[in-house]
Every structure is written in structure tokens, then in C-alpha cells.
N, C-alpha and C positions, 0 to 999 in steps of 0.2 A: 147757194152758200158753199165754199169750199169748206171741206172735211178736214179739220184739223185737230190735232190731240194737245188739248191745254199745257201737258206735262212738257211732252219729248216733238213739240210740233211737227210729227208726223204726218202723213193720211190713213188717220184710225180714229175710232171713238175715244174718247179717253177714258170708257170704262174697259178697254179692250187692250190700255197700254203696257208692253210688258213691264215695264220699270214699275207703276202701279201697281201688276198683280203678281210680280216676282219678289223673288227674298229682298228682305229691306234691310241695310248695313247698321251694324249699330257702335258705340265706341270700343276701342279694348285698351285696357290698363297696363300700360308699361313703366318697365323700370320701378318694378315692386320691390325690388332685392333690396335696393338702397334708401334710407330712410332720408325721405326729402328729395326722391330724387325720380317720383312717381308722377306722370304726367295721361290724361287719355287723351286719344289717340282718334282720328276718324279716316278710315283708313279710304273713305268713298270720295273726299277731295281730290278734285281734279280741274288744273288750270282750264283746261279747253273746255269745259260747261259752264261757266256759270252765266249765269240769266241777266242780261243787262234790260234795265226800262227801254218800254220803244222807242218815247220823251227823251233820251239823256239828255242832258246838258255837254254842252259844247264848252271848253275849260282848257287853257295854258298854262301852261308852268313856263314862265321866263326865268332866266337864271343872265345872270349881269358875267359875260366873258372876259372881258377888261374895259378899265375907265369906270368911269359914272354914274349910275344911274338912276336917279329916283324914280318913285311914285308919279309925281307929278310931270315930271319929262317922259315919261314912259306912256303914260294918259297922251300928254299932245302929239307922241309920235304915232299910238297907234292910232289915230284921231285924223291924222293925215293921212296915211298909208295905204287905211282900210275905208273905202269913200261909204259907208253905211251911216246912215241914224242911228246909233246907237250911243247910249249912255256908261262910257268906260268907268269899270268901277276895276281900281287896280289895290290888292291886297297886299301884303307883307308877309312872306313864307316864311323868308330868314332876313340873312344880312343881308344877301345879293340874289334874290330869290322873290318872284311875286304871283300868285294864281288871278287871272284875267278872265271871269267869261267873257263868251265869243256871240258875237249875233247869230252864228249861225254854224254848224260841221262844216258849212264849204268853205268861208272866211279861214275858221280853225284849218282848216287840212291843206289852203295855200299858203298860209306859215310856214306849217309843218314841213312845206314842198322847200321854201325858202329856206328856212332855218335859221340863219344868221344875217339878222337884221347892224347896221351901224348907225348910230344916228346921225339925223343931216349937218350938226354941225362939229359931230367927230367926236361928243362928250364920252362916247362908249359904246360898246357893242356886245347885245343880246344874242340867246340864244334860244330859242321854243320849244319846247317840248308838249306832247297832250300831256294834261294832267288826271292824274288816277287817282280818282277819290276814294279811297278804302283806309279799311281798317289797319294799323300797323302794329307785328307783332311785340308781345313786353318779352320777348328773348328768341332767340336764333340758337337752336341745338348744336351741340358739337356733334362731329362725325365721326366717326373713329372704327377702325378694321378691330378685330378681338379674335385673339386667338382661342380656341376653347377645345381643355384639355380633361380627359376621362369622365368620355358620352360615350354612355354605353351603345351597341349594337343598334337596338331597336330605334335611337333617335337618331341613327345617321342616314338620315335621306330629307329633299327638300325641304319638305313641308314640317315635321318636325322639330329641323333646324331653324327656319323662320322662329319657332315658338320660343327655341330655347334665347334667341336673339334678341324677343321682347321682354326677357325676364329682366334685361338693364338697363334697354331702352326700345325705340321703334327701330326696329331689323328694316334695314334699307335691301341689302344683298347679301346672297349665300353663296361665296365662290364653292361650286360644285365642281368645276375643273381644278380647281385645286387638290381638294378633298378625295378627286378620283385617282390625283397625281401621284399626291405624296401621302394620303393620309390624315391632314393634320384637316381640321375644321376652321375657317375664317370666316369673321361675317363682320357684316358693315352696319354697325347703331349708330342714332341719332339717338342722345344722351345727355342731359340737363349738363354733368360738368364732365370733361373726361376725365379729370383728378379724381373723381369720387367713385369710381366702377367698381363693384364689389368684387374681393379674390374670389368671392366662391357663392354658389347658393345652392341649396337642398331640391330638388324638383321631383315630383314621384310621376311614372311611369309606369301603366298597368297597376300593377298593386305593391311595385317597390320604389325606397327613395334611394336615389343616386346622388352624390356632393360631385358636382362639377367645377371644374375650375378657369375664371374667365382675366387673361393676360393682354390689355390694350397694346399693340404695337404701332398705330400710325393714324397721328389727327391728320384729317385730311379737309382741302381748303371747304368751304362750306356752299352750296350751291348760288346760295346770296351775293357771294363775293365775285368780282370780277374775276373771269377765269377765259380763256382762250376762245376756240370754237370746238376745240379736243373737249369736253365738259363729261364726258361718264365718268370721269372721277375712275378709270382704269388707268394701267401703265399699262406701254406696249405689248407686253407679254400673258399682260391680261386679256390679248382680246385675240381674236380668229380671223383667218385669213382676208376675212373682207373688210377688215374693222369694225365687228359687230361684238356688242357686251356677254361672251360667252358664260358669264356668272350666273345672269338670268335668260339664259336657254330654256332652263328648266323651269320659269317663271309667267311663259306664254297661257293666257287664257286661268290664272288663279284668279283675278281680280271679276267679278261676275259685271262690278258696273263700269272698268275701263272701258276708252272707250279709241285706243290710240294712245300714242307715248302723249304726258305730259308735257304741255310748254310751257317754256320757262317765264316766270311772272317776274314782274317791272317792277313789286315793292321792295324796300328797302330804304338805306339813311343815306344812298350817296342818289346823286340825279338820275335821273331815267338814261336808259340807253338810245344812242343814235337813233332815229326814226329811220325803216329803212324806206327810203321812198326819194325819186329821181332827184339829182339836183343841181340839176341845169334848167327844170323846167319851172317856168316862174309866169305868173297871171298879167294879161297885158297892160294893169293899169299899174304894175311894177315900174315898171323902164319910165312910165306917162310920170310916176311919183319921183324919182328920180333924177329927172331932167330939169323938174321946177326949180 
């Protein structure tokens, strides 16, 4: 029997896995300043782990690209296409939108390969996407750079700054090249509204309180939102000669259970993005359905 670790499917016991017998993450409370504006926070979320069934299900998101398309024409064409025994059972997502399981990942993933289906007699034309069954959030944080004005001495470096970050909301980034530049402190929350940021909060340090003062200057687009392939939410001047996020320089190796950058996840209210996968190459009973 191969040797594997339940948790981190490694080759270890699983009473011997570090994640098991290492610090365990727990939540932290941001954006306590403003009342109603306090959210926790888990800061051990990471797109690239999560634990899918061995079992999943095989599942479509079709979406109607123009023309026509019911339920039931959509039934008979995948019915045609896909030469399987299978029992189409075709849902209602939205208006032009319907979730399909699939007999199988390989039927789904020659779709996927395909993409754009038309039907055979021109009523309209689909478009496939895998469907991602998850939870969808009840809001999407604003982002917002914050200028922040009389911090004392002892809280000007990293780690500190981070803290002072979470008193409005979740501290995304702490431009440290800036800070080294000119002086001033910037940092980048994730924050319930950005109208409601508080001027100022009280924080004690050692054994004194200090009033700080926080001035929003730039909502910035939200990672959710459709954005380029430039995506660190840097401007050019923000970043170092190789095009690397010099903000968080100082940011390598805080996170104890990263485990690599973050990729970027598929939920949200508009459709999924492009599948990246060949698209020229199509299964041979394609052309065979086609010709009928």
C-alpha cells in the first residue's frame, strides 16, 4: 500500500504532517474602527488548495451566444452530437444560460475543446463552459489605496503596518517602496464601503495611544472584475525592473501556509472565462455529426 498523508497527500504518515502538527491559522477581525463596517477575515484561503471529491461530477454551463435556444432543442442537440446512453437532463441557470451534467469528464472536456456549438438548423449558437459549483459571495469588498498620516516611529516597518491596515479593513499591500521613497505610508484595504472609512482611529502601541489619521485616495478595479493580463493592480512605477510587485518584497515567506501566488478563481455574476484549451482540435465523431 502506498504511503500517503490524508491531509497534504504527501508520502508521510499523517500523524507526522507538517500542516497537522504546525501552527494552525485562525480568523482575524478587521475594520473594527467603523461601526458596521467589521468583517473576519481567514487569512489561510488559498485558491490553488482546495480539496475537490475524486467522484466529481462532470457539469456544463451553456450559455446561448445568439439566436434561440431552449431546453428542449438543446436536449436534442446534445442528444445527437454526443453518440452516449445518456439521460439529458437540461436546467435553467437564467435567461440564456442552462447547467447540463455530462456522462462523463471526457464527453465534458471535448466540448470544452469545441466551445462553440451552432445548431444544425442555424436556430442559435452555444457556448460551453465547465460549470463551478460553489458557493457565491453576498458582497465583493472595495479596494482602496489609504493614505495614512501620524504613525509614529515604532509602527513604520512591514509587519506593523499590515496591522495598522486591518483596523479599516483586510490590508491587501503595504507599498514599502514608497514609504522608503518619500515618507508617506500607503496601503491597499479591502473594505465593506469605501465611503465609510473612518478619518481617524486611536491604536495603542507599547503602552501609549497614538490618533492616526486614514485619507482614501484611489478605488481600485476589484480583482473579480474583468481586468487585462497586467492584474497586480500596480501602475508602472509601481513595479521593478523585471515587472515584479515591489510592494510586496517585503511580503515573501509571512504567510506560514502559502503555498505559491494565488490563482485567480472563476466565481462571480458574469460567465466564466474562456477555457484555455486548443481550438482546432475536435473529436472524430465531430465532422462524422456534421456531415449528417
Amino acid at each position: 500500500m502506498k504511503l500517503e498523508c490524508i491531509i497534504c497527500i504527501e508520502e508521510h504518515f499523517t500523524n507526522l504532517c507538517p500542516l497537522l502538527r504546525g501552527p494552525k491559522p485562525s480568523v482575524a477581525y478587521c475594520g473594527a474602527a467603523e461601526d458596521g463596517g467589521g468583517f473576519f477575515q481567514i487569512q489561510a484561503a488559498r485558491n490553488n488548495q482546495i480539496v475537490m471529491p475524486v467522484h466529481s461530477t462532470a457539469t456544463a454551463l451553456i450559455t446561448v451566444e445568439a439566436g434561440e435556444v431552449s431546453a428542449h432543442l438543446l436536449r436534442s442537440e446534445l442528444s445527437k452530437i454526443i453518440p452516449v446512453r445518456w439521460s439529458w437532463e437540461v436546467q435553467e441557470q437564467g435567461p440564456k444560460s442552462f447547467v447540463v451534467p455530462f456522462p462523463s469528464k471526457e464527453e465534458l472536456e471535448q466540448m470544452l475543446v469545441i466551445r462553440t456549438i451552432t445548431t444544425k438548423n442555424k436556430e442559435g449558437t452555444v457556448i460551453f463552459y465547465e460549470f463551478i459549483d460553489d458557493v457565491q459571495p453576498i458582497r465583493v469588498l472595495d479596494q482602496v489605496w489609504v493614505t495614512v498620516t501620524k504613525v509614529p516611529c515604532l509602527l513604520r516597518s512591514f509587519l506593523p503596518l499590515w496591522a495598522v491596515g486591518s483596523i479599516i479593513g483586510a490590508t491587501q499591500k503595504v507599498d514599502m517602496a514608497h514609504l522608503r521613497t518619500t515618507g508617506q505610508i500607503r496601503i491597499l484595504v479591502a473594505v465593506r464601503d469605501a465611503k465609510t472609512i473612518p478619518k481617524f482611529a486611536d491604536v495603542c502601541a507599547i503602552s501609549s495611544i497614538y490618533r492616526i489619521y486614514f485619507s482614501p485616495d484611489e478605488v481600485i478595479q476589484n480583482e473579480n472584475d474583468p481586468v487585462d493580463d497586467d492584474d497586480d493592480l500596480l501602475s508602472d512605477t509601481d513595479k521593478d525592473a523585471t515587472g515584479g510587485d515591489r510592494e510586496m518584497a517585503d511580503a515573501e515567506g509571512l504567510d506560514p501556509w502559502a503555498n505559491g501566488k494565488n490563482s485567480d478563481g472563476t466565481s462571480g455574476k458574469t460567465p466564466p472565462p474562456t477555457q484555455d484549451l486548443p481550438p482546432n482540435r475536435k473529436p472524430l465523431w465531430y465532422n462524422t455529426w456534421r456531415s449528417v
